[in-house]
N, C-alpha and C positions, 0 to 999 in steps of 0.2 A: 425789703425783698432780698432773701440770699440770692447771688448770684455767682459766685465764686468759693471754693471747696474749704477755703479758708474761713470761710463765714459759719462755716458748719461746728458746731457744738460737737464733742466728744462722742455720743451716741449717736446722731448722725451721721458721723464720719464710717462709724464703724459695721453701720447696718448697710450703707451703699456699698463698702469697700469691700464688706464680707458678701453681698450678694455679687458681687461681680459688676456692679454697677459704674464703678468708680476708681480707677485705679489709684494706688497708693503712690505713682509719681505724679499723677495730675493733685491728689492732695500737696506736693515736696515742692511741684513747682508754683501753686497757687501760693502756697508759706512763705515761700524763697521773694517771692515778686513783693508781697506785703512788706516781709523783712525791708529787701534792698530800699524799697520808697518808703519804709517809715523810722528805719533807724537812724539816721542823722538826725532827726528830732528827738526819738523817745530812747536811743541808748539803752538797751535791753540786754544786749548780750555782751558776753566775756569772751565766748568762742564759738567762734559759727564757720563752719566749712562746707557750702552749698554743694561741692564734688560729693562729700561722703554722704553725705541727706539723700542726695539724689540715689547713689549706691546703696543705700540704704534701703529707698523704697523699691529700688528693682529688687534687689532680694525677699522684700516683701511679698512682692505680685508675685514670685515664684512659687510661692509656700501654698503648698495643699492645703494644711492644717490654719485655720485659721481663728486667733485668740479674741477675746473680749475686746480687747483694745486697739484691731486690725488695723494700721494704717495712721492712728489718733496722734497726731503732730504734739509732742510733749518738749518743753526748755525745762533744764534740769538747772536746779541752783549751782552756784559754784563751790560748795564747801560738799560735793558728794560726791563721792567717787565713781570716774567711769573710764572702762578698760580704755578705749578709744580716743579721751579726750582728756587734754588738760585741767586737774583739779588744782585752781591757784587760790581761791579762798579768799584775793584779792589784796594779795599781801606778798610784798616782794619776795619771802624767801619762795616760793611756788611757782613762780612763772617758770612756765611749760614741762612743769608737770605731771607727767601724767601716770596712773595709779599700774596701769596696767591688771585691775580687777577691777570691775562692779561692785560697788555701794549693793548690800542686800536687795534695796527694793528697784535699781535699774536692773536686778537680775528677772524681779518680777513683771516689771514692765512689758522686758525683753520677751519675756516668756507669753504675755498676753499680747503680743504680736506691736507697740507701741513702735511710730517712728521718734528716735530721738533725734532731736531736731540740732542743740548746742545748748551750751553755760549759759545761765543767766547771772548775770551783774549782783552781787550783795558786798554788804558792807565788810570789813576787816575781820573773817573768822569769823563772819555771821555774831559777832557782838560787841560792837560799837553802832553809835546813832550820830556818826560822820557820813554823811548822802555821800555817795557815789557818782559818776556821768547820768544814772539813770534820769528820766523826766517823767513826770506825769502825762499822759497820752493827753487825757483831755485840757490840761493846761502845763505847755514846757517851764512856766515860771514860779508850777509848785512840785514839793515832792511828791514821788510816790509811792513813799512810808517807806520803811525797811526792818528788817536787813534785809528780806526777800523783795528786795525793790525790782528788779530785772524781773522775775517769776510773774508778779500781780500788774506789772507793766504791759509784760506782752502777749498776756492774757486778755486783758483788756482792749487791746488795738489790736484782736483778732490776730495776734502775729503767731499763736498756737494755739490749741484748744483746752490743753492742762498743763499745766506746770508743777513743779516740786518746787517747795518752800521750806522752812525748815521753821522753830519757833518758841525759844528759851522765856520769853517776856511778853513782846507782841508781834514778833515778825512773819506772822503768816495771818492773822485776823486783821491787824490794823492797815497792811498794804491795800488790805483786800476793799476796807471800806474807802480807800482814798481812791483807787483806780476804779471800783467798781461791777466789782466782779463774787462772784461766790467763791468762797475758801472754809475747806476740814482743818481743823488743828482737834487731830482722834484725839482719844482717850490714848494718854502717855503710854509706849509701851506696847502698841496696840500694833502697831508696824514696826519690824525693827529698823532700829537704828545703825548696823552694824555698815561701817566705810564711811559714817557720815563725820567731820568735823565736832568733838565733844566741846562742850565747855559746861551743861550743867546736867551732870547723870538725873536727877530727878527732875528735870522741867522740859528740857530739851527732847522735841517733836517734831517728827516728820509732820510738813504742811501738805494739803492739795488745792491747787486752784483749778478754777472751770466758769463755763460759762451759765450752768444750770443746774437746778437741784439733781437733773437725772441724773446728769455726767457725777455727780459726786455720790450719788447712789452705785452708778456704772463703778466706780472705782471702788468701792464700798466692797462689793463683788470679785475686785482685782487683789484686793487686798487682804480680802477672807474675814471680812470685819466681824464682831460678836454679830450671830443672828437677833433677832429682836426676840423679848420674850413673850412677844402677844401681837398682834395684827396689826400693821403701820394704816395709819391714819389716813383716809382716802378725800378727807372734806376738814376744813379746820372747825367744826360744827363737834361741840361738847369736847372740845382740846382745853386740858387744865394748864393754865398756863402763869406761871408765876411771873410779876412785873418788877425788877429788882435794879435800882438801881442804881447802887454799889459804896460802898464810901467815900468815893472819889469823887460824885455828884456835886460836889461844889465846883470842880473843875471842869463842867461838862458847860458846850458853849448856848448860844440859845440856839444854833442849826443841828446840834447833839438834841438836846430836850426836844424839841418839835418834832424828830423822826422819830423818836420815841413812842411820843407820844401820835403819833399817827400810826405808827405799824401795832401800839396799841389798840386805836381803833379801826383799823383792820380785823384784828384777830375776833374783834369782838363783832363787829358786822358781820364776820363768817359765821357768828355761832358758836366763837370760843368763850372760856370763862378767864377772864382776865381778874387776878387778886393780887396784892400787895406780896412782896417776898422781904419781909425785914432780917436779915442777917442778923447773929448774935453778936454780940458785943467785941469777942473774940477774934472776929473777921475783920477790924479795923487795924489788925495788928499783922496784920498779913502783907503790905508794903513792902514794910520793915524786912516784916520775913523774908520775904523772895529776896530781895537786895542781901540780906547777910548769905541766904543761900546760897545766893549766885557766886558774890564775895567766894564762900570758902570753898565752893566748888570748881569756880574758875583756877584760882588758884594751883591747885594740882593741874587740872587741864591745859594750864599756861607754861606751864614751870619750862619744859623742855625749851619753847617758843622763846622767855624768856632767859633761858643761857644760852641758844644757839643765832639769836638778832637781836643785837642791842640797838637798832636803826627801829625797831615797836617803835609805836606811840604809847606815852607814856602811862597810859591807862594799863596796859597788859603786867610791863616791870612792877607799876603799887599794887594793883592786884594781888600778885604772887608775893611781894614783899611784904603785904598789908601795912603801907606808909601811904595807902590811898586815903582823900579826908571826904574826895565826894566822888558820887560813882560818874556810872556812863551819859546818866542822863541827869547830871545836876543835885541828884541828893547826898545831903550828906549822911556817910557811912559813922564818924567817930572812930573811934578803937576798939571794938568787940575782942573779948578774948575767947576762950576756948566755952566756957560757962555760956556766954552769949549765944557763939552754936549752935552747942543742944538745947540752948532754952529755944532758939528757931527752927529746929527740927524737931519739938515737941510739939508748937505749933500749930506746925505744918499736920504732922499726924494727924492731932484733934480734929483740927479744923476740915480734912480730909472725910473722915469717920461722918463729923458732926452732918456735914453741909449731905453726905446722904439721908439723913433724918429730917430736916429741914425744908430740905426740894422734894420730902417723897409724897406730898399730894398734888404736885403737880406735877403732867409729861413732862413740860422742857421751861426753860424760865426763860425771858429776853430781858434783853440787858444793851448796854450801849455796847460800839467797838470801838469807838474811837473819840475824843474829846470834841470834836466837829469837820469839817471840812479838813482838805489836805493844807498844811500849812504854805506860804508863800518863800518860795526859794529851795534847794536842794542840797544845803551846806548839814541840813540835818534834817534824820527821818523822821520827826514828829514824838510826842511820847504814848508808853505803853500803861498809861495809869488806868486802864478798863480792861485791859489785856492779863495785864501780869496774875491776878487774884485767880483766875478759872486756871490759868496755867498753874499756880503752882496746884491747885486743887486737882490736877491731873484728869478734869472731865472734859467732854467732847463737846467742841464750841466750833459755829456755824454760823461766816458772817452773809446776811442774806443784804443784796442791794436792789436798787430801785430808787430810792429815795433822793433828793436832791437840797443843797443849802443855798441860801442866797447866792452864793456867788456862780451859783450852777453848779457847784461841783457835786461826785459823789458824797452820799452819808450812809454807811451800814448801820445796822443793828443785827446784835448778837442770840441767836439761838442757843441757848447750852443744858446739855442732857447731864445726868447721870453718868459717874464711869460705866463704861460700856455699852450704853446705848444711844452709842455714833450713829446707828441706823435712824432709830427714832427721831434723832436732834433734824440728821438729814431730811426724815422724809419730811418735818414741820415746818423747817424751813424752805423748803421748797413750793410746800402748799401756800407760807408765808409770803413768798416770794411772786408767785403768780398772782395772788389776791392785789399785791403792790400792783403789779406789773398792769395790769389788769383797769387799776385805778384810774395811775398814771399815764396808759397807752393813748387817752384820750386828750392827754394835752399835749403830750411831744413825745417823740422817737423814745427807744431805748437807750440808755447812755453808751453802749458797746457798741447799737448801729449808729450810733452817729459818728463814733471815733472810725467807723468803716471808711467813710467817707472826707477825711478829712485828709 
């Protein structure tokens, strides 16, 4: 039972607060109170200054005009700029600061009337899989995925209602399955990017987190997203929906296979058509791919970084000097030369092009988000081996929760559309999402209200 302003979902917030019902400092102080009592546990934020939050929403209450987002308590990652607030990226050369402009999309935020609340906690330059302070809400002794670890953390423990995440590999899907919360990683491109921290021109995506399908529709709306090009789906009843699950499926755990395999028959109870989605032969080569892309794309993105701190961790200096032999997360790279490359940016194209032709009889395909439960300890944020393949493919993926593994923790599964039909993917997954939600309400709480209460 909500009883507190904090407990309220993005759309919520914004229908009380724009009717006059609710003012946007009883949301700042409700946030504030949650903050102060659950951050010594869950380590969420990089910078938080309750004075200005507070100033913030008085300025809001003032405002005639009032935006989509009236009021909606948002933690921004820490690699995105904003005029007000230290952007450190979590990495010494940056501490305190501050950009003195907005990041494009804190410009839009601002503009849809959003309270920004402070940093969220991510990894070094949003790309390393070194864990940070952050914790997992529902369990402090696992991770909770990264690099948007802060974002899907305090989203989770109610401590905001949306978050900005960001997500070159996995780091705005896979938080999402560990803490348990719903997260967009649009269609690449689709929000700009402009003030946010680079490292791979072609993968690297603004994230959103929320507690609900609608809140990620509400933003959908904030963000101008492609309209749909036909009527979104009001029942999951005749949803074609392809079952795919990936070439990584040997690595997938048996609490990965089972939500799978139940949010399958979900879809299918509703009325959906659930069919096999075998990827071509082509798509197992795509790993590879993204690793060398990142590789040659990091590399420029780094270069400054590495002449101006040589105190990096030594993952940034091989990078840019390619005398790396295994990357961020344990695989090995070799020596790719220039030929290597473009033979991975050929690819990428195909397989781009291809997987439109592949996915076009059905709406949305599901797929896993993460290899299973959140891993145990926070020295590293888990890996993106179900993540990376839809990123580098630049379509819009939706990790919908509910679902739970043996150990109780969260387990998502992935919704993924078509380039450009972010909306679609949304609204399926949301229908996905309730049908879960719906299943499960009859054995135990939601995993969000229970972290309420803890």
């Amino acid at each position: 039972m909500v009883s507190t302003p904090n407990q309220l979902d993005a759309t919520a917030v914004a229908t009380e607060t724009r009717a006059g019902r609710l003012s946007v400092r009883e949301v700042a102080q409700s946030v504030l109170e949650r903050i102060e009592l659950r951050d010594p546990a869950v380590r969420a934020w990089s910078h938080l200054d309750p004075e200005a939050v507070l100033a913030s929403a008085d300025g809001l209450d003032g405002r005639e005009t009032r935006g989509l987002l009236h009021g909606v308590p948002v933690g921004v990652k820490d690699v995105i700029n904003t005029r007000d607030m230290p952007t450190e990226h979590h990495t010494a050369r940056y501490v305190g600061s501050v950009p003195g402009v907005d990041a494009a999309c804190i410009d839009t935020l601002r503009s849809a009337g959003a309270l920004l609340v402070g940093k969220t906690v991510t990894t070094e330059f949003a790309a390393t899989n070194t864990g940070g302070p952050t914790r997992n809400p529902h369990d402090p002794e696992r991770t909770p995925g990264g690099s948007s670890s802060g974002s899907g953390a305090a989203v989770a423990d109610l401590q905001v209602a949306v978050a900005l995440g960001t997500q070159t590999g996995g780091s705005t899907i896979r938080p999402a399955s560990f803490t348990g919360v719903y997260a967009l990683k649009p269609t690449w491109n689709s929000i700009s990017r402009e003030g946010l921290k680079m490292y791979s021109a072609t993968c690297d995506t603004l994230g959103l987190y929320a507690r609900s399908g609608r809140d990620l529709a509400l933003l959908a709306d904030v963000f101008h997203l492609d309209e749909p090009d036909r009527p979104l789906p009001t029942s999951l009843a005749g949803l074609r929906v392809g079952l795919c699950r990936t070439p990584a499926w040997d690595l997938a755990e048996p609490a990965t296979r089972e939500a799978l395999a139940t949010a399958a028959g979900v879809l299918r109870d509703g009325g959906a058509e659930v069919a096999e989605l075998e990827l071509p032969e082509i798509f197992e080569e795509l790993p590879t791919v993204h690793r060398r892309i990142l590789r040659r794309e990091g590399r420029s993105a780094f270069l400054n970084e590495h002449l101006a701190s040589p105190d990096l961790p030594a993952f940034f200096h091989e990078m840019v000097l390619g005398t790396d032999t295994v990357d961020s997360i344990g695989w090995p790279t070799g020596t790719p030369d220039v030929a290597d490359f473009r033979a991975a940016y050929r690819v990428a194209d195909r397989c781009r092009a291809l997987y439109d032709d592949v996915a076009s009889p059905f709406d949305v395909v599901l797929t896993p988000s993460a290899p299973g439960e959140a891993p145990i300890g926070i020295g590293n944020t888990g890996s993106s081996v179900f993540n990376s393949l839809w990123t580098l493919l630049q379509v819009p993926v939706v990790n919908v929760p509910g679902l739970v593994g043996p150990a109780g923790m969260p387990i998502g599964v992935s919704i993924v559309g078509r380039r450009y039909q972010d909306r679609l993917a949304v609204a399926c997954a949301g229908l996905l999402g309730a049908a879960v939600a719906a299943r499960t309400d009859d054995v135990a709480p939601s995993l969000p209200a229970m972290a309420a209460f803890r």
